[in-house]
N, C-alpha and C positions, 0 to 999 in steps of 0.2 A: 504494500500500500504506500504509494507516493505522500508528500507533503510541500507543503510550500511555509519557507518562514520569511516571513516578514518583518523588516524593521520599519516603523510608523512614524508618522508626524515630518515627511517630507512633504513638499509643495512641487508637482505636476504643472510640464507645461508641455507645450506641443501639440501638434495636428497627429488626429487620430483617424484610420480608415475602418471604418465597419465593416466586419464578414459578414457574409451571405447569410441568408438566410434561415437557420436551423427548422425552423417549422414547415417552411415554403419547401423545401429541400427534401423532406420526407414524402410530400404528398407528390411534387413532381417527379420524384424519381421512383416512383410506384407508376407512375402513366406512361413510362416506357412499354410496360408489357403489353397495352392498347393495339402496339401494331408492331408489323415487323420490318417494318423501313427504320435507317435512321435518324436518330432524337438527339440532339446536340444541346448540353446544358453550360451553359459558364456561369462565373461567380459561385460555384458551389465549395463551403465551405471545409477546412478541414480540421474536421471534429470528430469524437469517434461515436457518437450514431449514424453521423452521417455516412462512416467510412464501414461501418458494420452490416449497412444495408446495402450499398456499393456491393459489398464482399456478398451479400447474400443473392444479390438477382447475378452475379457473376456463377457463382454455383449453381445457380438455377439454370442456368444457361444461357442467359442474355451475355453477347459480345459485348464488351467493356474494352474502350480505348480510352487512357486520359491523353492529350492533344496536347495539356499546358495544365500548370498548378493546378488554375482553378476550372478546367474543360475538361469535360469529357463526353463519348460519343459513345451512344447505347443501340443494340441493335437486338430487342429479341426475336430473332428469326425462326429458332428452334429450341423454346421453353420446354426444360425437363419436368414433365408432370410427376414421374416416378420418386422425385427428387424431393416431393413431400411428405413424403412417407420417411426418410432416412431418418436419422438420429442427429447428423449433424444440421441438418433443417429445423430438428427441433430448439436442438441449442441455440442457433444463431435468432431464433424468431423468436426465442426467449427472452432475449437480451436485449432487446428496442421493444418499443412501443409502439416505434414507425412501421411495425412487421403488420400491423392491422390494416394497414391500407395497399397491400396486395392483394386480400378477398374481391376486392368491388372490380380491379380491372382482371383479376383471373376469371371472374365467374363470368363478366360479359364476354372474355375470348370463348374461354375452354371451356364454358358451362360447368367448371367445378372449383372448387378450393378450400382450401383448410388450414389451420393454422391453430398452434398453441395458444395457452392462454400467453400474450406479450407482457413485457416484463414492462420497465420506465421505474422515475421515480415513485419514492413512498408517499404521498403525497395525502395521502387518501380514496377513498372509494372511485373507481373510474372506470363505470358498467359502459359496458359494450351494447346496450338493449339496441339504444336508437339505428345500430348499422345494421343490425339481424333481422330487426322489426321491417325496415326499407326491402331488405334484399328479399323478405318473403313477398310483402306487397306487390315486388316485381315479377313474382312467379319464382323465386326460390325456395328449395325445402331445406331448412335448418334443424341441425339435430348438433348436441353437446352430449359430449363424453364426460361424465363428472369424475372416472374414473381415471382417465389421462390428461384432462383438461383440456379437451382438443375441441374445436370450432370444424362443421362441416355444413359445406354447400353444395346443392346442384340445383343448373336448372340452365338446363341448353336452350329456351326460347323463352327470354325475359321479355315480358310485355310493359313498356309503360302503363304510369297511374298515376293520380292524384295522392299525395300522403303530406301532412301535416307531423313533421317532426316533434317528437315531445320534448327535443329540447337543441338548441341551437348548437350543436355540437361541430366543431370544427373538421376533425377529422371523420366524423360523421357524415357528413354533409360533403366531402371529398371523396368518399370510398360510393356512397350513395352515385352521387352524378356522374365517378367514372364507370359506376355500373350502369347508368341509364344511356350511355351515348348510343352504345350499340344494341339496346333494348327496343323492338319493336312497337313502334306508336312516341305517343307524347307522356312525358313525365312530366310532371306538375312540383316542384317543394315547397311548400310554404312553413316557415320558420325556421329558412336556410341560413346557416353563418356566413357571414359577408364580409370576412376578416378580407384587408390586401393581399394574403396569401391564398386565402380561395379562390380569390378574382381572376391570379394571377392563373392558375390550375386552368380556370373556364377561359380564359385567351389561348392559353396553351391548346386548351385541346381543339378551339376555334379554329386555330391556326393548322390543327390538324386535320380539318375536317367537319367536326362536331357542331350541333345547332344548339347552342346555348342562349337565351335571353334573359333579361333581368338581372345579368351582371353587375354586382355590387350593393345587390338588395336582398330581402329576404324571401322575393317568391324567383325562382330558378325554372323554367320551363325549358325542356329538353325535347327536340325530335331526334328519336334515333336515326343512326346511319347505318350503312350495314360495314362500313372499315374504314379506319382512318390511316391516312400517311405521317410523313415523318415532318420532324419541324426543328427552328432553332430556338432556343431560349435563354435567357439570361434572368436570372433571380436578382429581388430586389434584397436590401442591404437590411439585417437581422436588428428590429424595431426593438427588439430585449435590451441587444448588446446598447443601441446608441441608448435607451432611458440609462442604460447602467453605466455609462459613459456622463453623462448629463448630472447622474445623484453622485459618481465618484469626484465628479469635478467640486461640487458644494460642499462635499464633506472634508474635501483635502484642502479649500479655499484655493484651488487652482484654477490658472489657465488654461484651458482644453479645445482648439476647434473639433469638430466631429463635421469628418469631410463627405463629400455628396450624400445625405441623410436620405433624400427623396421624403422633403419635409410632408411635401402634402399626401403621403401613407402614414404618416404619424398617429391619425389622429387623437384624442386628447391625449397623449402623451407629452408632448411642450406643456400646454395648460396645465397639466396635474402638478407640475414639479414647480413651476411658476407660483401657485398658488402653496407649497410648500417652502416659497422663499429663495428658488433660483432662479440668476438672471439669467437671460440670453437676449444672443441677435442672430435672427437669419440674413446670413449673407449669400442670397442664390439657396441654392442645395444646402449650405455647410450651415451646423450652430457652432457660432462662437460663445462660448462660458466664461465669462471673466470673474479674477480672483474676486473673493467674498470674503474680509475677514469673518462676516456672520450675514446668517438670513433666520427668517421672521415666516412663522408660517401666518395663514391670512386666514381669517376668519368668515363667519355667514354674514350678512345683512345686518342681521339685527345684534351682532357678536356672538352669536355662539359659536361654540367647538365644531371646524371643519370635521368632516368627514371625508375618508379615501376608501373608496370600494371599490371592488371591480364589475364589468358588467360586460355583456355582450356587447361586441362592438355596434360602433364606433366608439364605447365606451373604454374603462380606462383598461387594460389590458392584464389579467390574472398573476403573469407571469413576472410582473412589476412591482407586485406591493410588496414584495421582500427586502427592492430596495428602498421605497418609500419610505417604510418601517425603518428602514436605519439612517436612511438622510434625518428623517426627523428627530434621533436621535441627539442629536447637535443642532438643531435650531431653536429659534425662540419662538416658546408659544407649548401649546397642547394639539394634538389630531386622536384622532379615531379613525386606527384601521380594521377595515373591513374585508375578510376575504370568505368571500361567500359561497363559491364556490369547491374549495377542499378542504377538510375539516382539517388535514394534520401539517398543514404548510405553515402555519407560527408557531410549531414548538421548537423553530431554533431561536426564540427570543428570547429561551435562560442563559444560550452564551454573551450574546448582548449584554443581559444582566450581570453578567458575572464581569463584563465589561468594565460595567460601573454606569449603563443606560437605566434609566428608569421608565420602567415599563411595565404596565399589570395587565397581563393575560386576562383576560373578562373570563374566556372561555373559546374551543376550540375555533369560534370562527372569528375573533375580535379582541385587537390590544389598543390600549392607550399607550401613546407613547407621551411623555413629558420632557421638551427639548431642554439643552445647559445651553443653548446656547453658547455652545465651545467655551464655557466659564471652568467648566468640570471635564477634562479628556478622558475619551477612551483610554482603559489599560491593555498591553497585551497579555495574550493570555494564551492555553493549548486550547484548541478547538477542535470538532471531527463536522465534517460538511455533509447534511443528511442529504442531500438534493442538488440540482445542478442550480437554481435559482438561490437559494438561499446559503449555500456554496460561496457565490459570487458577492450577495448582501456582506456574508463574516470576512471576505477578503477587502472589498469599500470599505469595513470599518474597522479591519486589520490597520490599512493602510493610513486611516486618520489617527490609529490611537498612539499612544504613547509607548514606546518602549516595543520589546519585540515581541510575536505572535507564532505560532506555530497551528496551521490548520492540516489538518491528517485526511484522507480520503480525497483529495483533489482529483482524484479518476472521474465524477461526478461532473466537478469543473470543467475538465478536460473533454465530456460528455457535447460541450452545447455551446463551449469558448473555444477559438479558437488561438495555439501561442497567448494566450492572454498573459502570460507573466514576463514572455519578452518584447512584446505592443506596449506592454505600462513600462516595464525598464526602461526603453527607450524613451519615453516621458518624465523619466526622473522616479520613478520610485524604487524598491531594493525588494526584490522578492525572490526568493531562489529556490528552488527546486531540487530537493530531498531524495 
């Protein structure tokens, strides 16, 4: 098990580039297996989910060329069906999360698929209903093995339909529609996620071929094709990485641009951190962050205690409030976070604690945080990174406290960041790698 120690309380300056996309990345590289011409992807990052599922449609049988770092060029011509039945298909589909979204495009080729139950972070509860629920609706038959925890599909002539999603699921709503391209008739979604990363998926496959409308909203109408061709694509820049760029810059009181952002997919991302007391400027594409000796979270209308939740987009983004949670740490004022969505994603707020942050756990989905406005610093301390988000949170406040730090499990990290401890070196901070 890796670690990264950290010495804290330097001041960061420099232009930082954003990787790709880690979300975007899972769903578009599952839509390779749509056709057997080739898929050309850039800007894909390297991360090791990303590179685990690479590894897995390589074994599967899709041609796999990388061109340049961040390119590569996919061609499943001749998908090993047998190839899910192995052992080592199980391992690897075990180990991402990303593995759930080769059902929707295998079962529109091949009419079958299956897959273990995926692994991901501990996060809490993360039912698979809503992709099951769609894929019968379209004429397939689902059956679970409670005994292997296997997932299986058939249904060689998927019919579109009308279905109302029980819940705005992202990768839901990605494995759904690349099951509907090639479904006979018209699919209907309504209570579809309309994250920038879905959007980007419904271009991509446009560009394939695919009749998709309603791009960027919540009702998605599909006419099926009967085969799509190949295409080029380039992913946009991973909206996690730039929030966690934007909360490390206020909490280190440093100077940080964060270059081509592709602001306007943001969104309320700027606004949230804004209202938590960070300044910026948009210059074109890039945020500029200038030093803070301190920020002021901002209140309601009438003063009461903001609140930061997360919500279905455009709202503010899940994967975020980890870092909110510890900008706010150091600011002036009180918040109320809210993370509504996973019950067990703020129980790394006792190392916080242990920190020297004040913060009271209300209960699994809500803390108070009470800023020092950098009166009172972080201490360092040992820490273990339950998750890849909250990983990154203990590393921003590694890197503002005082004295040194040691966090154990960075494999997490290294999960959904990319080099991230030699991108911040080069900005001035001291992180090294164990």
């Amino acid at each position: 098990m890796a670690s990264f120690e950290v010495i804290g309380g330097r001041t960061l300056h420099g232009e930082i580039i954003p990787q790709g996309a880690k979300n975007e990345a899972l769903q578009i590289l599952c839509a390779v297996l749509l056709t057997s011409e080739p898929v050309t992807i850039s800007n894909i990052p390297n991360i090791r989910d990303v590179n685990k599922l690479i590894e897995l449609l390589r074994d599967m049988g899709v041609d796999v060329e990388q061109t340049a770092p961040d390119t590569y060029v996919f061609k499943a011509e001749d998908v090993n069906l047998d190839y899910l039945s192995s052992e080592k298909f199980v391992d690897q589909a075990r180990a991402i999360r990303g593995s759930v979204m080769i059902l929707g495009p295998m079962l529109a080729r091949y009419g079958v698929a299956k897959l273990p139950k995926p692994g991901g972070d501990k996060i809490g509860r993360r039912r698979l209903d809503t992709h099951f629920l769609a894929f019968e609706k379209l004429g397939a038959k689902f059956t679970y093995d409670a005994n292997d925890s296997f997932y299986h599909l058939e249904g060689k002539n998927l019919k579109g339909t009308y279905m109302l999603l029980d819940e705005a699921s992202v990768t839901g709503t990605a494995n759904i529609v690349m099951a509907a391209v090639l479904a006979e008739g018209i699919t209907t979604i309504y209570n579809a996620a309309c994250e920038p990363y879905l959007q980007q998926l419904c271009k991509m496959l446009v560009r394939m071929g695919a009749k998709i409308s309603g791009i960027g909203s919540n009702m998605l109408i599909i006419e099926g094709v009967e085969k799509l061709g190949g295409t080029d694509h380039r992913m946009l820049p991973d909206m996690i990485e730039i929030g966690s760029f934007i909360g490390l810059a206020g909490m280190t009181g440093s100077e940080i641009t964060i270059k081509d952002a592709q602001i306007r997919e943001l969104g309320l991302i700027p606004d949230t951190f804004r209202r938590l007391g960070i300044n910026m400027e948009f210059h074109g594409d890039d945020i500029f962050i200038p030093a803070q000796d301190s920020y002021a979270i901002d209140t309601y209308i009438d003063g009461s205690i903001l609140t930061v939740s997360d919500h279905t987009w455009p709202g503010f983004t899940p994967d975020l409030l980890s870092i909110a949670l510890v900008v706010a740490t150091q600011a002036k004022g009180t918040v109320l976070i809210h993370q509504k969505m996973f019950e067990s994603r703020l129980f790394f707020v006792d190392k916080l604690i242990d920190m020297g942050a004040q913060i009271i756990l209300c209960d699994p989905h809500r803390a108070t945080v009470i800023g020092q406005n950098k009166q009172v610093p972080l201490r360092g301390i040992s820490m273990t990174s339950p998750d890849i988000r909250a990983g990154v949170a203990l590393l921003i406040a590694a890197l503002s406290a005082e004295g040194r730090s040691v966090i154990h499990n960075i494999e997490q990290i290294d999960r959904g960041y990319q080099n991230i401890d030699g991108r911040l070196n080069a900005l001035g901070a001291q992180i090294s790698r164990l």
